[in-house]
N, C-alpha and C positions, 0 to 999 in steps of 0.2 A: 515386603516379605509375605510370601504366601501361609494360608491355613495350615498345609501340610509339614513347611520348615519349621512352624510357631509349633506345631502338635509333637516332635522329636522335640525341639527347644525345650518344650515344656519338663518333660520326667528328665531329663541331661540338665537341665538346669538345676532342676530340685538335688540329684546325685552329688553333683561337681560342687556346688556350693557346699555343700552335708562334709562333705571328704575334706574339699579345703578348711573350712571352718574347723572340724575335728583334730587336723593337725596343729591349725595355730593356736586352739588353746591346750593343746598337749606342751607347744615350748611356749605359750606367755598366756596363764592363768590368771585371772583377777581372782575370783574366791579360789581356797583350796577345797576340795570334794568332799564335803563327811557319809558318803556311803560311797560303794563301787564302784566305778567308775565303770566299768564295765557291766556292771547290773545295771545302771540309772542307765545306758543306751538300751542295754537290752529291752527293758522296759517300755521304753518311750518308743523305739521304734516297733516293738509288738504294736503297740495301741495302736503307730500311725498306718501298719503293714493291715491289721484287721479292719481298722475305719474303710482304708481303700477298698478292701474286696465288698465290702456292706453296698458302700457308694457307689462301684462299678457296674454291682448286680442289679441294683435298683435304679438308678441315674443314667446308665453309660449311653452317651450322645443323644441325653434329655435336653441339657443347657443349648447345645449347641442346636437342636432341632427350633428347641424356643427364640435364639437369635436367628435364627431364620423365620421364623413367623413373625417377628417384631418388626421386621423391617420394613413394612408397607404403613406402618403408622406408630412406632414408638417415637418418641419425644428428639433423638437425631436425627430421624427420617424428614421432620420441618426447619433442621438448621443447614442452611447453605455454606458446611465448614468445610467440604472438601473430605476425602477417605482419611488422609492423616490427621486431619482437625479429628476425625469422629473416631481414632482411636486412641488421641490425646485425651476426648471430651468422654469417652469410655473409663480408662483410667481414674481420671479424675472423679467422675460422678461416683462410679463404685468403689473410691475409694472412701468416699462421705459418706455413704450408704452403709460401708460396715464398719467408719468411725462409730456412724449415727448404733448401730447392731452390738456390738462393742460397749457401748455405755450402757445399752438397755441391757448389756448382763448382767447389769450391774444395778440397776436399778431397780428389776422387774424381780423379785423373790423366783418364781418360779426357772425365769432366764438363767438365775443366780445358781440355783442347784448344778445345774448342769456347768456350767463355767467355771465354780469352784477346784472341779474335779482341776481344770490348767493348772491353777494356785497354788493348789495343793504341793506341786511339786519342790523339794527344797531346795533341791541343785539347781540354778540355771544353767543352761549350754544349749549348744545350737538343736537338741533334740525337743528341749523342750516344746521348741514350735511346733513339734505336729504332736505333743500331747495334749489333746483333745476329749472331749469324751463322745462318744455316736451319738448321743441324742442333740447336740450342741451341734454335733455337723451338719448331721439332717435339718436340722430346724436352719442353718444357714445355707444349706443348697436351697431348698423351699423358697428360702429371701432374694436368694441371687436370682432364682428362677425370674423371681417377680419383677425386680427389679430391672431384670434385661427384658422384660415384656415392657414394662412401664418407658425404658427411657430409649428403646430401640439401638440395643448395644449390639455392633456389626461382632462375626464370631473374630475376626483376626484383633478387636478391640478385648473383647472377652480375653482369647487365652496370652492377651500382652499383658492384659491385668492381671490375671492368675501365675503367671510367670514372675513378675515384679511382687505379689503380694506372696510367693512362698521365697524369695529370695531376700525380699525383706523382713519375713515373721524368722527365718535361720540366723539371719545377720542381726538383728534387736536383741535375740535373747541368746545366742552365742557370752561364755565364759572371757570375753577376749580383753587384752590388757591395753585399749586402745589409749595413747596420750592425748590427755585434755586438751589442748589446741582444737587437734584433729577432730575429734567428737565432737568439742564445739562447734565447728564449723559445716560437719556434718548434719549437724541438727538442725541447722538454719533451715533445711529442706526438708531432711528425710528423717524418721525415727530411728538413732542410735542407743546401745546396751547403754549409755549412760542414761538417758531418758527411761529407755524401759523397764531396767531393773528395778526402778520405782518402783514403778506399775505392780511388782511383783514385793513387795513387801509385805510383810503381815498387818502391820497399820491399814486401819483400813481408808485411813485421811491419805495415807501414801497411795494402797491401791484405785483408789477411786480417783485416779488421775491418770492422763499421759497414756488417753484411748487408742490414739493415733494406730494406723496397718502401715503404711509406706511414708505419708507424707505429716514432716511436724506442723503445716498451717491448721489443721482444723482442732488441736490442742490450745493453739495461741487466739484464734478465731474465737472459739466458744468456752473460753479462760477454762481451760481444765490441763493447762499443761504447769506443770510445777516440778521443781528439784530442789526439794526444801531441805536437805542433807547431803550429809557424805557420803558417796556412795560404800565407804568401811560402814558406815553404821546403819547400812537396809541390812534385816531380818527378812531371810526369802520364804518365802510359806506362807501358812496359814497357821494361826495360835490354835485351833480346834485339831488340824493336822501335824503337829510340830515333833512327830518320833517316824525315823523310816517306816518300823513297820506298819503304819499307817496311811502308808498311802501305795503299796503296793499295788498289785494288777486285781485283785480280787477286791480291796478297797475303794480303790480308783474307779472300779464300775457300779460300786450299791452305792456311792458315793449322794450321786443326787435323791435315791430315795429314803436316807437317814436323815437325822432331823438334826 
């Protein structure tokens, strides 16, 4: 598949998925919604509608200009794996890279401001995924930058990875009523709402787990993956943010600089 079908794939991917997901938890909700239902999208996709033009204006065909310069000596450029080995090997790395990114928000105070603002949110549904806050973006294009310097990530590796990492941040944190079986066996590979909704508990022994973007090995690799409960009994939020008006759009942005 060429650069140019991966670069339509990409925003048609992100849409189709948004729309399907939206309807399946319209007919099979796991939580029932305690604010809007229509506010809480509106909301989330402002934030992800403003992040974009931030990222566009500042960013737009930065990454990709950088996987072009990496190619003469990032860290694929010395592995004899073949084009598809090196957008497997793409995949893969960067998705360890923002496992690894991922826990440092969590560990790092300052990281942590800015990533609270996700938490904060108390609905889960597929919107949450791109509730973000811009300084948490920025500081992760900056990584991705690095990281496609560092390990020489070809761009059709690049945007397979960002295609699979917004189709799976939709699909993890999606309201969806999937039966245990299926989840189960889903998770043997990839991160599913059973695993992630952890992730999003007000505990913070719950949230500091179950870092995982796409794939559940680097949870079970570096022992952080756990479901030490029912998923009836996760509290979604944060106890510091725990009333809607709390976490609105004017909250959600001073968010990281309150104490």
């Amino acid at each position: 598949m060429d650069v140019e079908t991966l670069s339509f794939l990409r925003p048609a991917t992100v849409l189709s998925v948004l729309a399907i997901l939206l309807v399946l938890e319209s007919w099979t909700p796991f939580r029932t919604s305690i604010r809007s239902r229509f506010r809480h999208i509106a909301t989330n996709l402002s934030i992800a509608g403003s992040n974009a033009v931030v990222v566009n204006l500042l960013f737009s065909g930065t990454l990709v200009l950088v996987s072009h310069q990496a190619q003469g000596w990032g860290l694929l450029h010395y592995l004899d794996v073949g084009s598809l080995g090196k957008v497997v090997a793409s995949i893969v790395l960067l998705d360890l890279t923002f496992y690894g990114f991922h826990r440092a928000n969590h560990i790092i105070p300052f990281l942590w401001r800015f990533h609270r603002a996700h938490h904060s949110d108390l609905v889960l549904d597929v919107t949450t995924a791109f509730r973000f806050h811009l300084g948490e973006v920025l500081i992760s294009v900056l990584l991705k930058a690095v990281a496609i310097a560092l390990l020489g990530i070809p761009v059709i590796g690049l945007l397979s990875f960002e295609i699979l990492l917004v189709a799976a941040a939709e699909f993890q944190h999606s309201n969806l009523r999937l039966p245990e079986l299926i989840d189960k066996r889903l998770r043997l590979l990839i991160i599913t709402p059973h695993m992630h909704w952890i992730h999003h508990s007000q505990l913070p022994t719950h949230h500091n787990s179950n870092f995982g973007t796409i794939f559940s090995a680097w949870d079970r690799l570096f022992h952080t993956y756990s479901l030490p409960v029912r998923q009836e009994e996760v509290r979604i939020g944060l106890e510091q943010y725990a009333a809607p008006e709390q976490v609105g759009l004017r909250r959600f942005y001073t968010m990281p600089f309150m104490s």
